[in-house]
C-alpha positions in Angstrom: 0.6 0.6 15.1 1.4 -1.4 11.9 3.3 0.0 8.9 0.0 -0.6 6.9 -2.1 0.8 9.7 0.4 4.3 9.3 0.0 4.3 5.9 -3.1 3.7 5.3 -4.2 6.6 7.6 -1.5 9.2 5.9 -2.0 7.8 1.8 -0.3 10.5 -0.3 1.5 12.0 2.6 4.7 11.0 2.4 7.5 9.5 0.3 9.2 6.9 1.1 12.4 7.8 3.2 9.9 10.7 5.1 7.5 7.9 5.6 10.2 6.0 7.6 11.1 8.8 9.6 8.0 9.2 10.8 6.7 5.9 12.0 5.7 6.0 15.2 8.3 3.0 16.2 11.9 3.3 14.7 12.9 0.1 12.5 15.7 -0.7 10.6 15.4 0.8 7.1 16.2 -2.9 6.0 13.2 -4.1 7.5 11.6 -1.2 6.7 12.4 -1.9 2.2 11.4 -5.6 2.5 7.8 -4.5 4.0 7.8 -1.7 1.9 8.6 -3.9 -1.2 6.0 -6.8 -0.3 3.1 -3.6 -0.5 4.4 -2.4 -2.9 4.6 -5.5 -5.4 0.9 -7.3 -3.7 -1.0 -4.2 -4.6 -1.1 -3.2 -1.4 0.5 0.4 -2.2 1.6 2.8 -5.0 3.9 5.6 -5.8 2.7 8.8 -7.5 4.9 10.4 -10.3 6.5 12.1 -7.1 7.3 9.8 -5.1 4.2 10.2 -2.3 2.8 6.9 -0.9 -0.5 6.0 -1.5 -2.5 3.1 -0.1 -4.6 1.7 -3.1 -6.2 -1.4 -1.6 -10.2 -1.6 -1.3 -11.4 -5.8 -0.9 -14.7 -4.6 -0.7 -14.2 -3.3 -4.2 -12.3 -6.4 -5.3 -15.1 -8.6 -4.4 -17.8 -6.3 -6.4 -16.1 -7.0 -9.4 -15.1 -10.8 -8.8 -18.7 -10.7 -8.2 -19.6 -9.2 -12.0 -20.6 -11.8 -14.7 -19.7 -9.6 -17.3 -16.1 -9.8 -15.8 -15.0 -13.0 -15.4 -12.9 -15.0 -17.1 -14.4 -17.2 -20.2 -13.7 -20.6 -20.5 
């Protein structure tokens, strides 16, 4: 199973050293922060105001408002 795949399943769950500990295959934590940094900074994830991992990402949502006239970027 994926980091993402983990996450995504458990969203608010756990905070971030907890989340670690409970992947269902150990990493080292090193590998662990660069994944957990790369979610974190594409938009992937996000951290309540304690600490819990949430998975925030929804493409089908993205696209409806790409999709929006009223939206987009003016020239």
């Amino acid at each position: 199973m994926r980091m993402e795949d983990f996450i995504r399943e458990n969203s608010g769950e756990y905070k971030k050293k907890s989340l670690w500990e409970a992947l269902p295959r150990k990493m080292i934590y090193q590998t662990f922060c660069v994944i957990f940094d790369y979610l974190l900074e594409s938009g992937k994830i996000a951290l309540d105001r304690e600490g819990h991992v949430g998975w925030i990402w929804n493409p089908e949502l993205v696209k409806k408002y790409l999709a929006r006239p009223d939206l987009s970027w003016r020239k």
